[in-house]
C-alpha positions as CSV (number, residue, x, y, z in Angstrom):
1,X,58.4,35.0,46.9
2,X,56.6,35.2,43.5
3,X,56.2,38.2,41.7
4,X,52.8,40.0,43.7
5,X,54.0,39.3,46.5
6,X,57.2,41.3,45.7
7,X,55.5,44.0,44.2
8,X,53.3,44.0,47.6
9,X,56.4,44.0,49.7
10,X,57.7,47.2,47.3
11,X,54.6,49.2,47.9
12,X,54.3,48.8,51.4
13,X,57.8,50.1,51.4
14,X,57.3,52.7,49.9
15,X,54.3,53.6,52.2
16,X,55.9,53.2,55.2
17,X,59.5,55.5,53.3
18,X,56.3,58.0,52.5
19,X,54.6,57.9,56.7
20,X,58.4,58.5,57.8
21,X,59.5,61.3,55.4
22,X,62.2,59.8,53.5
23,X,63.4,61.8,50.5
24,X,62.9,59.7,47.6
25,X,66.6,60.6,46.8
26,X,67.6,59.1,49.9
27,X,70.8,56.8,49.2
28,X,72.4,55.9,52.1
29,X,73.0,52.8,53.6
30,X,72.9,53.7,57.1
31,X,69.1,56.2,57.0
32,X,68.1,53.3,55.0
33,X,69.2,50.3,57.5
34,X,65.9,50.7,59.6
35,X,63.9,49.4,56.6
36,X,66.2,46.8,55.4
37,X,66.0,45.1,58.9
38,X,62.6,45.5,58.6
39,X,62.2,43.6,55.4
40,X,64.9,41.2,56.0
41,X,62.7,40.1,59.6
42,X,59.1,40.3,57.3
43,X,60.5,38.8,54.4
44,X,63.3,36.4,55.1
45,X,65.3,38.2,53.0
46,X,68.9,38.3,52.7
47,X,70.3,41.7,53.6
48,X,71.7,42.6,50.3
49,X,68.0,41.5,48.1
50,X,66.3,43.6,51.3
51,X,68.4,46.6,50.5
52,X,67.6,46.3,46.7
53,X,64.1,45.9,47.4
54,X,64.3,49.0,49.7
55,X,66.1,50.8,46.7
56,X,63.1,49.8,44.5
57,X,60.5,51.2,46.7
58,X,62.5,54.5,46.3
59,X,62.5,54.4,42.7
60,X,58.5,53.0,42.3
61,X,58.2,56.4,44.7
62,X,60.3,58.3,42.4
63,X,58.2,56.7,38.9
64,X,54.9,57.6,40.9
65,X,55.4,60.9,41.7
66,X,57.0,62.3,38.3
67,X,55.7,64.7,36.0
68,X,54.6,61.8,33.7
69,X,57.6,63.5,31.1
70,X,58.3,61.4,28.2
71,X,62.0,60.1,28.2
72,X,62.3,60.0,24.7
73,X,61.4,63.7,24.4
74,X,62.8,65.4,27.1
75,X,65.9,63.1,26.8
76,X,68.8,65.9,27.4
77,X,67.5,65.9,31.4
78,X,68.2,62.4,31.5
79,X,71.4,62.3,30.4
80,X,70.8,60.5,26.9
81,X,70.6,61.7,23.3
82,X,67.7,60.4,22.0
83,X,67.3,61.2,18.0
């Protein structure tokens, strides 16, 4: 799978995380096994790269829906002392 189509794959994830409700916080395994079965039977993926994609649709959810705060500024909510 190149590149788009991956990106494709991760944003139709995240669409179909979005329909169902998932909390873009959501980390485990088990909530998230209905969605790595789904990619692994769309995809041919293996179950561990369909979890990480799953993972990544989370996280492009996350990136999508922040506040648009610059990390480098607001660096002490991140955890990291930027100077």
């Amino acid at each position: 799978m190149d590149e788009e189509q991956y990106n494709s794959q991760i944003e139709k994830m995240a669409n179909l995380l979005t329909t169902d409700g998932v909390s873009m916080d959501e980390q485990d395994p088990q909530k998230l096994q209905k969605y790595r079965d789904h990619i692994m039977t769309d995809c041919n993926m293996s179950e561990d790269n369909a979890l990480k994609l799953v993972y990544e649709a989370l996280l492009y959810l996350k990136l999508k829906n922040s506040e648009g705060s610059d990390p480098i500024q607001k660096g002490d909510q991140f955890g990291a002392g930027f100077s």
